[in-house]
C-alpha positions as CSV (number, residue, x, y, z in Angstrom):
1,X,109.6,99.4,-8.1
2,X,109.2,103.0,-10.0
3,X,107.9,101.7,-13.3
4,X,106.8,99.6,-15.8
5,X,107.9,96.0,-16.2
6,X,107.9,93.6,-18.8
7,X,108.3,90.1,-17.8
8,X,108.6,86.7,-20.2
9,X,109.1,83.4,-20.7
10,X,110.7,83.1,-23.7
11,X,110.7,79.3,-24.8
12,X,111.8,76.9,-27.5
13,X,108.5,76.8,-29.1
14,X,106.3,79.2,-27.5
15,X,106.7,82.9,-25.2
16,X,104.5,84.3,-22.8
17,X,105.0,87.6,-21.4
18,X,103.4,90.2,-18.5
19,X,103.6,93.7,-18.4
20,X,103.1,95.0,-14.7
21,X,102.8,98.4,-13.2
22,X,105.1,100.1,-10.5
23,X,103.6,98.2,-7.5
24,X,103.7,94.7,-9.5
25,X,100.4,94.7,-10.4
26,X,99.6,92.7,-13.9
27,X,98.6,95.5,-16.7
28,X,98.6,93.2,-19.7
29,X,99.8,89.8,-20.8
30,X,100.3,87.5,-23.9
31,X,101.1,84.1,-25.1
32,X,102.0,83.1,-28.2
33,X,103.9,80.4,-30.8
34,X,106.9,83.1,-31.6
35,X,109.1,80.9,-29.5
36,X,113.2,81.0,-30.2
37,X,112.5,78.5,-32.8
38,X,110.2,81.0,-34.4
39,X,112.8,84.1,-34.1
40,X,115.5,84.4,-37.5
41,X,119.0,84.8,-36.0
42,X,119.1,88.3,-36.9
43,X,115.4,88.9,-36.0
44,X,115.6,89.4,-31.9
45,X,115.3,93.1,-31.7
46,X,112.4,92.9,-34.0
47,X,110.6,90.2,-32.2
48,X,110.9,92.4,-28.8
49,X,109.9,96.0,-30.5
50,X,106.8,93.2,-31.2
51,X,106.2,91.7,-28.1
52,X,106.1,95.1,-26.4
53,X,103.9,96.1,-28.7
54,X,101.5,93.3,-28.3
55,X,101.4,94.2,-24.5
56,X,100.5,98.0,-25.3
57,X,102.0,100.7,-23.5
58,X,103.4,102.3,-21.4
59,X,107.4,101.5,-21.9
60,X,108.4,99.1,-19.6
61,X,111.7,100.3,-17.3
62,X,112.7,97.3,-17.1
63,X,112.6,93.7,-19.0
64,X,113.6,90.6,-17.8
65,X,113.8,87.2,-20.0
66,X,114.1,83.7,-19.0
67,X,114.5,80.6,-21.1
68,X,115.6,79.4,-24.3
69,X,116.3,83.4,-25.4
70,X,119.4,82.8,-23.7
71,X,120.6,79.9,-25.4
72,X,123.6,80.3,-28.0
73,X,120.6,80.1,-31.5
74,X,118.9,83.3,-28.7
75,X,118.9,86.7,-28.7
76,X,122.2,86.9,-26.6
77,X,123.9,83.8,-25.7
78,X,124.1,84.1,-21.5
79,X,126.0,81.1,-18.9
80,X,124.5,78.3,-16.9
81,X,125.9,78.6,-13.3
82,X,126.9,75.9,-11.6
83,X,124.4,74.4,-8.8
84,X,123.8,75.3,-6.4
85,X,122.0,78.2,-7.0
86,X,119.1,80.6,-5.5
87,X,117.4,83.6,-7.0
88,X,119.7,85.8,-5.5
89,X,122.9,84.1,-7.4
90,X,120.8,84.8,-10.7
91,X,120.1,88.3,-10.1
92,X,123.7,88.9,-9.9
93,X,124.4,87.1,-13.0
94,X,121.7,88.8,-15.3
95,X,123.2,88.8,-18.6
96,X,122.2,92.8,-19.8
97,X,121.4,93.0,-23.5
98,X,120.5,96.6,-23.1
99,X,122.5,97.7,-20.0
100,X,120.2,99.0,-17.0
101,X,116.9,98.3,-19.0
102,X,117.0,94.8,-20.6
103,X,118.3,91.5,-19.0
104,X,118.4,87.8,-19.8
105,X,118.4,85.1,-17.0
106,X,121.0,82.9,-17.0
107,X,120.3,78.8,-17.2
108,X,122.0,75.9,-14.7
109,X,124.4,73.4,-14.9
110,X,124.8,70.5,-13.0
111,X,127.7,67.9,-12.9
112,X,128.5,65.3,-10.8
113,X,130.8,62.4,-11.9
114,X,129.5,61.2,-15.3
115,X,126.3,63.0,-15.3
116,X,126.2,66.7,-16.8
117,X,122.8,68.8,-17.6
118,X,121.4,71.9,-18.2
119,X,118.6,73.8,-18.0
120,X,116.8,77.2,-19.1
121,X,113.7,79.0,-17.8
122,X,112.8,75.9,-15.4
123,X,114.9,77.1,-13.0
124,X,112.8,80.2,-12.8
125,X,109.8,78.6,-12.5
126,X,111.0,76.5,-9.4
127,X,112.6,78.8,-7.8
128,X,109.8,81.6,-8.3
129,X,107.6,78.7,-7.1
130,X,109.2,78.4,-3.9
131,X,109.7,82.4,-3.2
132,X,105.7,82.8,-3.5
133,X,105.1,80.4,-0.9
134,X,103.7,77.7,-3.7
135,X,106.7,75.2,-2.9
136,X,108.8,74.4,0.3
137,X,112.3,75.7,0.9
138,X,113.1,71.9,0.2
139,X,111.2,69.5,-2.3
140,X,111.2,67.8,-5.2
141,X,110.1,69.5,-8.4
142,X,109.0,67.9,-12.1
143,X,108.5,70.4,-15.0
144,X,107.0,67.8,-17.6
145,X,107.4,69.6,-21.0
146,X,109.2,68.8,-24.2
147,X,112.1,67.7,-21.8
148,X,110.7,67.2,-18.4
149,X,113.0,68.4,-15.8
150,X,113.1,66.6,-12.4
151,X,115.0,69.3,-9.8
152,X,115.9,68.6,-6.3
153,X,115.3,71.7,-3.7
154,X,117.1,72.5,-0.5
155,X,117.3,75.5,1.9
156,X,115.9,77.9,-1.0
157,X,118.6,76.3,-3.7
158,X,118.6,74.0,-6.7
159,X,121.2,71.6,-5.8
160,X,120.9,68.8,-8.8
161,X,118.5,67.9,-11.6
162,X,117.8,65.3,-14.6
163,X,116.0,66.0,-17.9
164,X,114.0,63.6,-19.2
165,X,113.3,63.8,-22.8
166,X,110.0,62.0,-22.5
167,X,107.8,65.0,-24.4
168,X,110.0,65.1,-27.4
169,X,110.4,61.0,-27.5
170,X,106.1,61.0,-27.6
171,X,106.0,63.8,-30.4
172,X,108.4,62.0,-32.9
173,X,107.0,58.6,-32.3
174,X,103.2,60.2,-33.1
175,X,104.7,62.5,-36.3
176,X,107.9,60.3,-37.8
177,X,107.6,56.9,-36.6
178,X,105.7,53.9,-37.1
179,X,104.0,53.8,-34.3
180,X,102.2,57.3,-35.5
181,X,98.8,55.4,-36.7
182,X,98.6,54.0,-33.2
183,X,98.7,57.7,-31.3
184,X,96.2,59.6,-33.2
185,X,94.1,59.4,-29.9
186,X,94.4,61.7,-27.2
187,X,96.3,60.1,-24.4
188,X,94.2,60.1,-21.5
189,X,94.4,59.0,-17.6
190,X,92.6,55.4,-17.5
191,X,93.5,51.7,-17.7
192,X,95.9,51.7,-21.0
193,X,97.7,54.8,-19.7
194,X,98.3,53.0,-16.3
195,X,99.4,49.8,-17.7
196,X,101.9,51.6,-19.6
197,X,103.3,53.5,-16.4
198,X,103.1,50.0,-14.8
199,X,105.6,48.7,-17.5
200,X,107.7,51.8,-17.3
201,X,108.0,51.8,-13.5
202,X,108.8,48.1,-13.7
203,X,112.0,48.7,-16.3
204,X,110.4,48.4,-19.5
205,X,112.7,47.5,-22.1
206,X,111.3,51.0,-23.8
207,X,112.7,50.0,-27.3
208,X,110.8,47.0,-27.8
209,X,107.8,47.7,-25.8
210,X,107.3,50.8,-27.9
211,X,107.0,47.9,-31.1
212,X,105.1,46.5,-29.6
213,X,101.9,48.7,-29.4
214,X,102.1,48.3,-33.3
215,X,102.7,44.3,-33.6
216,X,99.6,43.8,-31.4
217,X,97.2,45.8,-32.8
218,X,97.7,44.2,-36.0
219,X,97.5,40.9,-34.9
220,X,94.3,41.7,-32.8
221,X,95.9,40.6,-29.4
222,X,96.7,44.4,-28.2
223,X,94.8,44.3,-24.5
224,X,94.9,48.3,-25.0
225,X,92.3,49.9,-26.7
226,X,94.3,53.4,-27.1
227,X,98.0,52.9,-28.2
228,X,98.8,56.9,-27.6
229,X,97.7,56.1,-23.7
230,X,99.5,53.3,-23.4
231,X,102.9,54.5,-24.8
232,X,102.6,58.0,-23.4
233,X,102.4,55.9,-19.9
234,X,105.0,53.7,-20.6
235,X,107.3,56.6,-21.4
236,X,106.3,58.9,-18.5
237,X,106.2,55.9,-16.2
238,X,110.2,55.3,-17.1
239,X,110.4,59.0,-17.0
240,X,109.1,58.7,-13.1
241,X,111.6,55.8,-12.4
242,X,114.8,58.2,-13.4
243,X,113.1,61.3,-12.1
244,X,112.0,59.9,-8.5
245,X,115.7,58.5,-7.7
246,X,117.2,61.6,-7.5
247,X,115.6,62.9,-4.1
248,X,114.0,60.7,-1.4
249,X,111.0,63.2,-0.7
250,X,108.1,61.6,-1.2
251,X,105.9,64.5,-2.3
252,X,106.9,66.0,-5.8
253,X,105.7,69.7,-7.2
254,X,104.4,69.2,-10.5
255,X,105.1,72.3,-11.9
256,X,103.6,73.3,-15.6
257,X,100.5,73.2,-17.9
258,X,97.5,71.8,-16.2
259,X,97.0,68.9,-19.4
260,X,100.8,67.4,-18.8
261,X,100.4,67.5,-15.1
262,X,97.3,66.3,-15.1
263,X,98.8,63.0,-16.3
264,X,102.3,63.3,-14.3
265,X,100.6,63.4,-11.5
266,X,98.0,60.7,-11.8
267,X,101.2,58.8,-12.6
268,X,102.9,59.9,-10.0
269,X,100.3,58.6,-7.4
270,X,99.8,55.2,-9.1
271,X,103.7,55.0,-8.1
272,X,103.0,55.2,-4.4
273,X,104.4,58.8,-4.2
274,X,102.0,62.4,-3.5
275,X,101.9,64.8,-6.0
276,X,101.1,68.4,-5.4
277,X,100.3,70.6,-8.8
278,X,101.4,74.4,-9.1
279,X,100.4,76.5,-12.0
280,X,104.1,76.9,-14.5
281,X,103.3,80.6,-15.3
282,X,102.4,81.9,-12.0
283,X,105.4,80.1,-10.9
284,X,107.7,82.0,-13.8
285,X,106.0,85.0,-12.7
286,X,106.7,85.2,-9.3
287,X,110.2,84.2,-9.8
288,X,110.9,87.1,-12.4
289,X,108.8,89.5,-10.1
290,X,111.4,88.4,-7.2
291,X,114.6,89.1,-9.8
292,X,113.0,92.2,-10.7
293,X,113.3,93.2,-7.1
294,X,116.7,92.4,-6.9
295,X,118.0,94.0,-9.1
296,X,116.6,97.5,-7.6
């Protein structure tokens, strides 16, 4: 490397970006809410001029972005290649909004008879994770997040996933439902969250379970004392049950914020599986670092 680079993960909701010197050493960093969501169609220039300018000088030679700036309501709309796919495929498929100096990472796809899904940024975090050593060459990966993304590793390459759209399910049921009154509290690991996964790694019927929390606590018979545990379990213990049947390793890389892994992975255990946590953004930041050598 001969100069400057600025790195970022640019999500739905929130970014996060690294400037490093020539030898890939960190200089600055920032996080932030100015996710794509954030970002007026017409805005993307102005929102870059301003993350580079939160991150100080010097000007960055080169800029590479992964995640929802890609998407068709980002910056510049770039494709999801087919699996399967390694870090190499995406360097030569960088999607150059500023040609030589400024590049977007393109997403995945992944078909297979009536299933079709797609994903942007995770697959840099996985695939990053694996390149720094932090994950084998084959394994199972979750990503909780808004939609938690389950990704199946082999020889260096994502070969299939499955979202999950547990995180989003939880948020509207505590902001627009009914149920909101019974998740104000925090959901915690502890006997109402893993009664909940019990019940979702059983086959919960999710629908009128979820009812449930709210029928029983106003007829006094609710055996759960926090209704936010109890249903964030039940939906990340049906999240497992999809999640776990697309690969038979029995060790999955929880890969993201330490709060949400904290609980995927005490669910993950209670199922009878191992769970081995890696930290999302030095996993996003190895894999840009290794794209950023590729593309030399």
């Amino acid at each position: 490397m001969t100069g400057p680079l600025l790195l970022a993960d640019w999500g739905t909701t929130n970014r996060r970006a690294w400037l490093l010197d020539g030898n890939g050493r960190k200089l600055t960093s920032t996080e932030d809410q100015r996710g794509m969501l954030a970002v007026p169609r017409d805005g993307w220039e102005a929102a870059f001029e301003e993350l580079k300018h939160s991150l100080g000088s010097p000007e960055p030679r080169l800029s590479l972005l992964t995640g929802m700036v890609g998407a068709n309501r980002g910056w510049r709309e770039t494709p999801y290649l087919p699996c399967p796919v390694d870090l190499e495929d995406l360097a030569r498929e960088l999607c150059w909004v500023e040609p030589g100096s400024v590049a977007i990472v393109p997403g995945l796809a992944y078909a297979e008879g009536d299933a079709a899904d797609v994903m942007r940024g995770e697959e840099t975090q996985v695939l990053g994770a694996v390149a720094a050593g932090l994950a084998p060459a084959d394994c199972l990966a979750c990503l909780p997040g808004t939609h938690t993304k389950w990704v199946v590793v082999r020889d260096r390459r994502v070969t299939a996933f499955r979202t999950v759209m547990t995180g989003e399910l939880f948020a509207l049921l505590g902001t627009h439902s009914i149920l909101a009154e019974q998740l104000r509290d925090p959901a915690k690991a502890g006997p109402d969250f893993y009664a909940g996964v019990d019940r979702g790694l059983a086959g919960a019927e999710l629908t009128a379970d979820l009812f449930g929390v709210r029928a029983r606590a106003l007829l006094g018979t609710s055996p759960s004392a926090n209704g936010a545990a109890f249903a964030s379990g039940l939906l990340i213990g049906a999240d497992l049950r999809a999640g776990l049947a697309i690969s038979e390793e029995r060790n999955v890389h929880v890969i993201g914020r330490t709060d949400l892994a904290t609980l995927y992975t005490a669910a993950i255990e209670r199922s009878g599986y191992t769970a081995t946590p890696v930290d999302g953004g030095e996993a996003v930041l190895a894999g840009l670092k290794r794209l950023a050598e590729l593309t030399k």
